[in-house]
N, C-alpha and C positions, 0 to 999 in steps of 0.2 A: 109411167110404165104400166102395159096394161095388167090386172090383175091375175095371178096364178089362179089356175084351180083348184080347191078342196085338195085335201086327199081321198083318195079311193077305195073309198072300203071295204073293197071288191079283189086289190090289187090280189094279182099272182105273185106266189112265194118264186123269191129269186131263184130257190131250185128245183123249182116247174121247169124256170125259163127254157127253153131250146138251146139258147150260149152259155148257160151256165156249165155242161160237161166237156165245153173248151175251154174254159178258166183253169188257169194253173192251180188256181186256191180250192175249186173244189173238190179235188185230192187233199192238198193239208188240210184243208179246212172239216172233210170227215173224219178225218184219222182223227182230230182232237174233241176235249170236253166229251165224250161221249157218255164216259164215267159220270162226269158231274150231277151233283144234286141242283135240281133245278132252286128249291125252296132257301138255296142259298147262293143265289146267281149275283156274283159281283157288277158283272156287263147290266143285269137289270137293277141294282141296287145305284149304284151310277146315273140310270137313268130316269130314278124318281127323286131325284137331287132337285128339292127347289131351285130356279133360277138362281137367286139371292143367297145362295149358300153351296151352289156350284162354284169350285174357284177355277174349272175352265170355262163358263158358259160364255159365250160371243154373243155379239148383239143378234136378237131376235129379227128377224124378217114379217113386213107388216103383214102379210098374208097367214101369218101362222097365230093360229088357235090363243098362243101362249102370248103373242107381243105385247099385250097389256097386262100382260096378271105376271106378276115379280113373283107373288108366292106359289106360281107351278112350273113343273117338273117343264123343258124344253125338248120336244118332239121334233125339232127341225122339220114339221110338216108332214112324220111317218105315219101310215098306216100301222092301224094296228098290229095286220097280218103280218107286215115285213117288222116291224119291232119285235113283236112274237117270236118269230126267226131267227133275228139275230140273235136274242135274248139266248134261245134254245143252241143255235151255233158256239158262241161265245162260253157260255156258264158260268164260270167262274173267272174267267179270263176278261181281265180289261184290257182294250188294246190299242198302240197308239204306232206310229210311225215314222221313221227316218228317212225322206226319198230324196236325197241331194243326185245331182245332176253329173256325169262322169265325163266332164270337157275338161275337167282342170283340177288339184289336189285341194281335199280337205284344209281348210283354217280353224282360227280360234271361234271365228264366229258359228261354225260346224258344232265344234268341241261343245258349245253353250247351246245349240239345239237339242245333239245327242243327251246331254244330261238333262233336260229337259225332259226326252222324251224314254230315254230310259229310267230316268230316276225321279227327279222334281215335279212331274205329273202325277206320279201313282203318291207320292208322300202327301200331296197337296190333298188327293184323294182320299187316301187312307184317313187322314184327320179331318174332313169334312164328313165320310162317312162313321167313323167315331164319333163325333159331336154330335148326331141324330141319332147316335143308337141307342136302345133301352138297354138292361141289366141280360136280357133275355137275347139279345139279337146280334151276331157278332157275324160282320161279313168278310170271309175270305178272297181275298183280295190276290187274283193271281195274276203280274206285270207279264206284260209279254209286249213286244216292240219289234213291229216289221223291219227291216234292214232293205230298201228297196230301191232299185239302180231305175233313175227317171232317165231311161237311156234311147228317147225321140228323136234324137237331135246326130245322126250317124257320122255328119261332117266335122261337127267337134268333138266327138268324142274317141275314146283309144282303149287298147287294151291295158294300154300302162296305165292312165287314170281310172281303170274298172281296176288294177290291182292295188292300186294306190290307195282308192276307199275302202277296200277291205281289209290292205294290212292296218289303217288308220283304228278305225272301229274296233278292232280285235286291240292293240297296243292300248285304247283307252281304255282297254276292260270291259266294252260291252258285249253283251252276249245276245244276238236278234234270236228270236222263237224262228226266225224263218228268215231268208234272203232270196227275194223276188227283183224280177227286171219286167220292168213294162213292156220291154219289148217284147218277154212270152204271151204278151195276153194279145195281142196282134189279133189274131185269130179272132178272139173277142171282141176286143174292139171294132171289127171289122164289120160283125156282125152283127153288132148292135147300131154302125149307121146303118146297115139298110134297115132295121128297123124303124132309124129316125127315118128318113128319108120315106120309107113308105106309109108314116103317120101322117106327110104333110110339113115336119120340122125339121128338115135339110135339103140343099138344094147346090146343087152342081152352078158353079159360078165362074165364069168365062174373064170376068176382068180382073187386071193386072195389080199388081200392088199398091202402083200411083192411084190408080183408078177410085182401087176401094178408099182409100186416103181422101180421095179429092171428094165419096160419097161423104166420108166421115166429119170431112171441113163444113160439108152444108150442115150437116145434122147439127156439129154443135152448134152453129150462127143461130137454126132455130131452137135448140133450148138456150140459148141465151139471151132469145129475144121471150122463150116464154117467160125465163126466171126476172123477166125488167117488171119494176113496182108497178099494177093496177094505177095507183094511185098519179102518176108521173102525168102529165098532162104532153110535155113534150114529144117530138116525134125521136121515134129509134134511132139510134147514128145511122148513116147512109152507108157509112162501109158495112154494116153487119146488116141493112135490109141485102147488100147486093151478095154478100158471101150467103144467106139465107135463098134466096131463089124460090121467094116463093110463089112467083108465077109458075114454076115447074112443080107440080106436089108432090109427086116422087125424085126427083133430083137425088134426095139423100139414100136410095136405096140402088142396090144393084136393080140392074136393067132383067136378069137373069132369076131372079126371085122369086115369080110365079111357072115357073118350069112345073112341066105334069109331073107326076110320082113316073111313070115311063119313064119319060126321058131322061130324069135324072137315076135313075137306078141304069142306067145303059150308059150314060156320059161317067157316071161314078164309076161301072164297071172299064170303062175305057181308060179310067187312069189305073188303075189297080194294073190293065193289061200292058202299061208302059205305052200307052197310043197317044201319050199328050205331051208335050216339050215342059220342060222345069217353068215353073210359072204362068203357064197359059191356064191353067183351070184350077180350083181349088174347092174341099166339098165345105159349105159354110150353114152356118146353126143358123135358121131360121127363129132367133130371138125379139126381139124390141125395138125398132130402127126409133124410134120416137122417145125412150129413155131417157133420163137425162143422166144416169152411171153410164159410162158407155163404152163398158165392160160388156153391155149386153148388144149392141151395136155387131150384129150378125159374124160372131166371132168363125173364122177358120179353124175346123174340123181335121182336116186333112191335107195336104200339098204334096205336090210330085216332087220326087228329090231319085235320082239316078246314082244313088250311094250304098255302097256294101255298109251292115251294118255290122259293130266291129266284135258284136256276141250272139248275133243271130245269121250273120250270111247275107249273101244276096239275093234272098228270098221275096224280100217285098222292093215296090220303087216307089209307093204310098207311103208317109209319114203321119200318124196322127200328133198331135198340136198337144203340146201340156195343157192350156184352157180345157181341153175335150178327157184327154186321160186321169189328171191326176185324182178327180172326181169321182170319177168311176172307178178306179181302182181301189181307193180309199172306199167305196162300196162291197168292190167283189171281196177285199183283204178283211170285211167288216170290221175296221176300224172303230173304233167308240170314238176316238180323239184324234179330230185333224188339225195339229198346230203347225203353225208357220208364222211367218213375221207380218210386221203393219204392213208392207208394203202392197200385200195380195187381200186386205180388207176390201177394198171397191171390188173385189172377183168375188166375193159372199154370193152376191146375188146372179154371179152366169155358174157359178158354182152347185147352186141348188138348181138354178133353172135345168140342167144337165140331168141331174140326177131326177126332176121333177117329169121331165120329156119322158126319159127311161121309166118311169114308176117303177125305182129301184130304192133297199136304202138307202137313206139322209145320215151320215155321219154327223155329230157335232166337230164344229167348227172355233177353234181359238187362235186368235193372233196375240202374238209377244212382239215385244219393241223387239230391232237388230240389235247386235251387239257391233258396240263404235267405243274403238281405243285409241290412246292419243299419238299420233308419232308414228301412226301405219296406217295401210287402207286393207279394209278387204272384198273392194269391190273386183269379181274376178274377171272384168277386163282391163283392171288395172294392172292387177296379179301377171296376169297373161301376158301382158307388153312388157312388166318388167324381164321376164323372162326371153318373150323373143326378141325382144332389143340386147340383150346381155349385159342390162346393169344389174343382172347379180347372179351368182351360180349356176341358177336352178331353179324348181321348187323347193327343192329341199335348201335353199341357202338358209345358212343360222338366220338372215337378218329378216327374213321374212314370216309374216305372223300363219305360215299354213303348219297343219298339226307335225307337215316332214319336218320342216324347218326348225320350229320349236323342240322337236325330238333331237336332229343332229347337235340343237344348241346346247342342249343336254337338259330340259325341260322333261322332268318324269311326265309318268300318266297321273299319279297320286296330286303333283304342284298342279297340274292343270283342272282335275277334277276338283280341285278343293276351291283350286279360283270361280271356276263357274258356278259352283256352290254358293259362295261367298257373295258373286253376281245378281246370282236367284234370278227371278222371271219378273217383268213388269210389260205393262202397256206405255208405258212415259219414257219417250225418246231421252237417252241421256248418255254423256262420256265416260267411259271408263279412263283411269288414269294410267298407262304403263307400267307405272310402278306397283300397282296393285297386282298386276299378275305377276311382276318380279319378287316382288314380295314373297308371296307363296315357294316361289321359285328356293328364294335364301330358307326360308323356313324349312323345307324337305330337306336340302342338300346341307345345313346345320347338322343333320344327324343321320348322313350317309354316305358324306367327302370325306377321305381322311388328308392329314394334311402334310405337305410336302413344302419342299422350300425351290421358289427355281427365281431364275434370274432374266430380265427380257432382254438387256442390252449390257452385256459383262464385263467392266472393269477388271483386270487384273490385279492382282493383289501378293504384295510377297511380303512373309511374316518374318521377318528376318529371326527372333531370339523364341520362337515356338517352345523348342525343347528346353530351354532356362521355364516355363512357365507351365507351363502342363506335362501329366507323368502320361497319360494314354492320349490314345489319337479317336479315340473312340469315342463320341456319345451319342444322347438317346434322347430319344423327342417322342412326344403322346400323338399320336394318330388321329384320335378324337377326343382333346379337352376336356369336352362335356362331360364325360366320362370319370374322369379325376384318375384315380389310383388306377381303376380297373380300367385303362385305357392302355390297345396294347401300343406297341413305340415299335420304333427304326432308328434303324443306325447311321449317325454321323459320321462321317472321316473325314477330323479335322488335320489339316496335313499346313504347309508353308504356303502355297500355294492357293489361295481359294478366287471366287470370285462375286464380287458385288454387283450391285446395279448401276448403269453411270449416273443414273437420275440422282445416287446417293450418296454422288461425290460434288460438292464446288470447292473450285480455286479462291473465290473470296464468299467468305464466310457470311452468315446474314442468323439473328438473334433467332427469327424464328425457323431457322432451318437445323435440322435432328439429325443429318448423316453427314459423313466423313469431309476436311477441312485441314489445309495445313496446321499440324498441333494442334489438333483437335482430336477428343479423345472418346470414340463411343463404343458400343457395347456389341456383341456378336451374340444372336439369337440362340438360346440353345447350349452355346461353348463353354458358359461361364467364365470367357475372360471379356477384356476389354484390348482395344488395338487403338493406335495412335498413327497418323499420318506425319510420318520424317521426309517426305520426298515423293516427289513426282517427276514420270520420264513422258515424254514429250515426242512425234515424230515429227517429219520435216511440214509437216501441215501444221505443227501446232496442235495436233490432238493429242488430246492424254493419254497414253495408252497404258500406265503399271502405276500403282503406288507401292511405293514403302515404307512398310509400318511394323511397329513395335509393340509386341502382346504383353500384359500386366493381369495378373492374376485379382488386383484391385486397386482401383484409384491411387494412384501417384502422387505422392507428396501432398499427400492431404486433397487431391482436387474434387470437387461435389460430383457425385454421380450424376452420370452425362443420362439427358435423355434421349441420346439416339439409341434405338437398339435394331440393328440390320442384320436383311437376310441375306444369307450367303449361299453356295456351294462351291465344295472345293477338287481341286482338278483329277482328285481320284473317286470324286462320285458324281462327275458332270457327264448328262447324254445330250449330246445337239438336239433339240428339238425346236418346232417351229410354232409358236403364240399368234392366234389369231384372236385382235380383240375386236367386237360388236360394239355398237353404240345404237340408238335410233335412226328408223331408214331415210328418215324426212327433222326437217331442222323445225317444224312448227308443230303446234299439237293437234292442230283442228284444219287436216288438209286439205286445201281449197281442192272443189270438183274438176275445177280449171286448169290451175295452175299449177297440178299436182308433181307435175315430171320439176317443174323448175325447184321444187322445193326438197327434194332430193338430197340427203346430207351428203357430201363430198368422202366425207370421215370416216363412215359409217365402219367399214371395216380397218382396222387396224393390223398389219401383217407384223410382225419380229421374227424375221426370220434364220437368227443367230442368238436364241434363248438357248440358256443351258437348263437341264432340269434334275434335281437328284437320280440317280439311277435306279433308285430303286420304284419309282414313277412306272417303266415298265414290268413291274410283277406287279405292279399293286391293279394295275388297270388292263387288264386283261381280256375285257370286251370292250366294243366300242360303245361308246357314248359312258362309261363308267366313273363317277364324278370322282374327283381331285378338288383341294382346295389349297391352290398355291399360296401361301401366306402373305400377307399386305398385297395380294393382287388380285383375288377373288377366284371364283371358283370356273371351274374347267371342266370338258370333257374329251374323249380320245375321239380325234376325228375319222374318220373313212379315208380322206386322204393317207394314213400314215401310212405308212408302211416300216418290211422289217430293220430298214436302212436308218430310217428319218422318221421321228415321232409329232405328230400335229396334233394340236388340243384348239377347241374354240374355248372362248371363254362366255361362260352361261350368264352371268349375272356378275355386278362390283359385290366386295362383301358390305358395302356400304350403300345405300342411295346419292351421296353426296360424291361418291369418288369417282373420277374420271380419269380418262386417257387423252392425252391430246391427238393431232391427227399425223397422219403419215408426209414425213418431210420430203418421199418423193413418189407422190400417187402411189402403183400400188406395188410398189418394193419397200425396201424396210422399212420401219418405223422410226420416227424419231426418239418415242418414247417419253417427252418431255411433259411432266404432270402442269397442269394447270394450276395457274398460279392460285393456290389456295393457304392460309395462312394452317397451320396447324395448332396452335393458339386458339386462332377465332374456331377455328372446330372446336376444339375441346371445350373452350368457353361455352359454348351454345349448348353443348352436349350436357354439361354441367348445372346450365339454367334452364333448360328444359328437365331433367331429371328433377332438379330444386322446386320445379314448378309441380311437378307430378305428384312430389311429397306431399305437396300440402291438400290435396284431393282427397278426400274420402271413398275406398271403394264403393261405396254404395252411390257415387256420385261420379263416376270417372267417367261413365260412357255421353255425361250430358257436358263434362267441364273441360276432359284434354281436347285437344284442337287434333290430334290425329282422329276424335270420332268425329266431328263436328258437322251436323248436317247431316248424318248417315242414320239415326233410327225417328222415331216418332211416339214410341209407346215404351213403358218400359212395365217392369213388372216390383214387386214389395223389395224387391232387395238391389236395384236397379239395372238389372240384366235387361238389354232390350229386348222387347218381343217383336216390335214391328219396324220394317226401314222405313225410309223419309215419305216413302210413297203409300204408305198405310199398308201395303202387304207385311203377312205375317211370314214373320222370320218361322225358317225350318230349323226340325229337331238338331240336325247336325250343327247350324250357322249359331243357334240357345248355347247350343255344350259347351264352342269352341268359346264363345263367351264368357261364360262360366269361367273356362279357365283361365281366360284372362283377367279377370277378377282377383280370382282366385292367387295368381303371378302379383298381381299390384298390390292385393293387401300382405301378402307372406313380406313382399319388400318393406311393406308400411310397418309390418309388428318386425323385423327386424336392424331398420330404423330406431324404430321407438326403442326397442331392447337399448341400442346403443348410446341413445340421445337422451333417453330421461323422459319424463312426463310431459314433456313440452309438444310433443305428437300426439297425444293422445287424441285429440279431437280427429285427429285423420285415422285413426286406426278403427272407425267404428266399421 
């Protein structure tokens, strides 16, 4: 690649420029920092951050000052002049950006930028600049976060996905200092190619798409004939001398390349006037054809496109190119921090070159791994097919990983911010596990569902001697456990009548099964009695459809207390409602790029569409998405479908990780409802000798010894709280605390253990 030049010591401050009083920013951008003390400018305090103790800095570019010296500050190649500038712009304000693309809805992988760049950047910051400060030097540190619609691209995108990111961003709680669209800088950008264009570094380019593709194929045949060993005595492969061509020594370059500054500012001008068919000309960066990134490979500027655009009009028929905008923009918005993912590391270098043509500022530059969770994709042309094929609602379907979705499922903002937190930032590609974000998910909605009793597929039930056994029809159940005494309650009406689950009935009885059984005697949640099955009625199918049973205030002639104990409602507090349960959208965890549609879970939704639900369900949930936690069936929220007739809840998460639903016994009408054949025994068991296992841990020992850490930190601290994950990044203040108090949970268990067991714990209680 050939060598960049210097910087310019010379350069003119960006708001000399001539295009700078078309920039949307240079309106907000004066209004702000004016106040500020310079002698405490966060933006410059940022910018004298060793390399080596920057925790955004990105790899250095070999042309730059800094690429060999670890122990200085990263100049991304700026001028003085223009660092000076921003410094003075900026003040106090460090500033970083969110610029997703508005063809299609926010995801979770969204969700884990935005915190990034709202939060986990300036913390990362704030403790880096901590660690270099003296007793005397304390820098205020003010976050501020563009909110900015990358909106280039007019054919895919809509008004509904430009509202779709903004109700997104606001429900997650962040709050942009500004929200900009590239498409106001038009103007700018416009104006800034003819300036490329009459330096010599842009050029009006006549061939076709194939064309430049087929320029591109030689290019790389000869860096790949550069990158073969000196050493190799043999000759080149013949296929890669002939894709090479290098009898022709321009071959890899447009034909159109040395066009005069004229003509190309009059051919440039000709598309701007709609004078060129979609794809006939395109304006292209005069960069590197001989590179061997090739990323620099005379990237497209501009293309004709004959499309309204869906927040500016039909004003332009010119499109500029994300390679060309996001750079600039990230300039004009004076950005400090431009993060984005590994994917856009090989663009470093057409990234700067942009910015180096313009002699404009150089933002710094960091890439984070994506975020990859198991049992979904979020690539959003995958997204997008699911959608226009119709294997699933929406965007907003519960079972899809975009922030609508997760929101209808009834995923708070609090569960999700907390997950991404938990996530943190890394450069090392790696899986997230589903259940980690469900996890969160149970964690919030622990102590904010209250809890109800409902039924997915209802047995009937008729109590024949009720009144011999209880003196009121009434009782009361805690809303929220956790709570204990001060937990308020709702009322029961327990009547003759009630109904069960049919999962919680068999006709032949089996050792490990806990509900209802000819003469078989178990226990009614809540009611304080016990019932017994005398009889079961039958219609001409054979299906069961009523039992009758007999209420007992306590065990009968001596019989040991039954461990079934079922949930009910009974038919003076039953509301029809409809249970929609989720599962994973895909049956594997690591979805092939290929074969992604084939692996598609069949199940994935479960409908019941004849659940009953206590009645008092509709006062307690009174907006939509308001969590519920139907009892042994996990938690729920009121869906958008319901209406005043017919009540719908999806179900958010099992209250379990191990509890499942089986699938739908006829696609996608009711459910069959039938659990999976799981022992309840061998749960307990396991639950049992995992907890027996934990005993014997030492808190100060638990994050290196339970297998739920295992493999997740690296460093720990005197009392063994971890400080760093597996990848040597330093855990944040928040991910320390929350640790803490998991500690803090496991030893309160250990000394109250020990209280009960005698001396024999003591070694774990240290």
């Amino acid at each position: 690649m050939a060598a960049a030049a210097a910087p310019d010591e010379t350069s003119t401050k960006m708001t000399e420029r001539t295009w700078w009083s078309l920039s949307p920013s240079s309106r907000w951008l004066s209004a702000k920092n004016t106040s500020d003390d310079e002698t405490n400018a966060a933006s410059k305090a940022v910018w004298a951050l060793p390399r080596a103790r920057d925790p955004l800095c990105g790899r250095a570019l070999p042309y730059w000052a800094e690429a060999a010296a670890v122990d200085a500050p990263q100049r991304c190649g700026n001028p003085d002049a223009l660092l000076t500038e921003h410094w003075r712009i900026n003040g106090r304000a460090v500033r970083t950006r969110f610029p997703p693309e508005p063809n299609g809805y926010l995801h979770i992988g969204h969700a884990k930028s935005m915190n990034q760049n709202f939060n986990l950047a300036f913390a990362k910051l704030e403790a880096a600049l901590a660690g270099q400060a003296d007793d005397k030097t304390v820098v205020d540190l003010r976050r501020e976060t563009v909110f900015r619609y990358d909106d280039t691209n007019p054919e895919k995108e809509s008004a509904e996905f430009i509202g779709s990111l903004r109700k997104d961003v606001a429900w997650l709680g962040w709050s942009p200092v500004q929200v900009t669209h590239t498409s106001e800088y038009f103007d700018t950008l416009y104006a800034m190619a003819i300036e490329l264009i009459e330096a010599g570094k842009a050029y009006a380019c006549d061939q076709t798409s194939s064309e430049i593709e087929a320029c591109r194929k030689v290019a790389k045949a000869r860096a790949a004939l550069r990158a073969l060993p000196t050493t190799d005595a043999s000759a080149p492969p013949e296929a890669l001398l002939k894709e090479a061509q290098l009898e022709n020594p321009t071959a890899h370059q447009s034909p159109y390349r040395d066009r005069s500054v004229a003509e190309n500012l009059k051919l440039f001008e000709d598309m701007r006037r709609g004078c060129c068919a979609e794809g006939s000309r395109t304006l292209r960066l005069k960069m590197d054809t001989e590179a061997a990134n090739f990323n620099m490979f005379d990237q497209v500027a501009y293309r004709v496109k004959f499309a309204p655009h869906p927040h500016i009009g039909d004003g332009w028929c010119i499109y500029p190119t994300y390679d060309y905008t996001h750079c600039v923009i990230d300039s004009l918005e004076h950005v400090d921090y431009s993060i984005c993912t590994l994917e856009f590391e090989t663009r470093r270098e057409s990234y700067y070159w942009v910015l180096d043509a313009l002699d404009i500022y150089r933002p710094k530059v960091f890439e984070m791994s994506r975020l990859n969770i198991t049992y979904t994709v979020l690539s959003k042309r995958k997204l997008t097919k699911l959608v226009t094929s119709g294997r699933v609602r929406g965007w907003d379907d519960p079972r899809m990983p975009t922030v609508s979705g997760l929101r209808r499922r009834g995923y708070s903002p609090e569960a999700i911010n907390a997950f991404c937190d938990d996530v943190g930032v890394t450069r090392n590609e790696n899986w997230i596990d589903y259940e980690r974000l469900q996890h969160f998910a149970r964690v919030d909605l622990e102590t904010t569902a209250r809890r109800r009793m409902a039924v997915k597929r209802p047995l009937l039930v008729e109590i024949e001697n009720l009144g011999d056994v209880v003196s009121t029809t009434v009782v009361t159940s805690p809303e929220f456990p956790h709570l204990g005494a001060e937990s308020p309650t709702y009322d029961l009406t327990l009547t003759s009548s009630i109904y069960v689950d049919r999962a919680d009935f068999r006709e032949v009885d089996d050792p490990d099964f806990f509900g209802l059984a000819p003469n078989k005697l178990v226990r009614l949640r809540h009611a304080g009695i016990y019932i017994r099955c005398d009889g079961v009625e039958k219609n001409g199918s054979d299906q069961v459809m009523k039992l009758t049973c007999r209420a007992f205030g306590a065990p009968p002639d001596g019989a040991k207390e039954p461990k079934g104990k079922l949930h009910w409602v009974s038919d003076a507090d039953a509301v029809p409602c409809e249970l929609r349960d989720y599962d994973h959208l895909f049956t594997v965890p690591k979805v092939d790029d290929e074969l992604w549609e084939s692996q598609l879970a069949d199940a994935s939704e479960v409908v019941y569409t004849e659940a009953l639900a206590h009645a008092s369900v509709r006062a307690a949930l009174q907006d939509t998405n308001a969590p519920v936690q139907f009892e042994r069936h996990g938690f729920y929220c009121v869906d958008q479908d319901s209406s005043a007739e017919r009540l719908v809840l999806n179900r958010t998460v099992d209250l379990r990780s191990a509890y499942s639903e089986a699938s739908s016994a006829s696609g996608t009408a009711a459910a069959s409802g039938t659990k999976r054949d799981r022992s309840r025994k061998d749960e307990q068991a396991a639950q049992a000798a995992r907890k027996a296992a934990a005993m014997a841990v030492p808190a100060d020992r638990m994050f290196r010894e339970l297998p739920e850490y295992a493999g997740l930190f690296s460093a720990f601290d005197d009392d063994g709280v971890p400080t760093h994950g597996a990848d040597g990044e330093a855990l944040t203040k928040s991910a320390i605390k929350k640790l803490k108090k998991d500690q803090a949970k496991h030893k309160k268990m250990l000394d109250k253990d020990h209280s009960a067991s005698g001396p024999k714990h003591a070694a774990a209680t240290k």
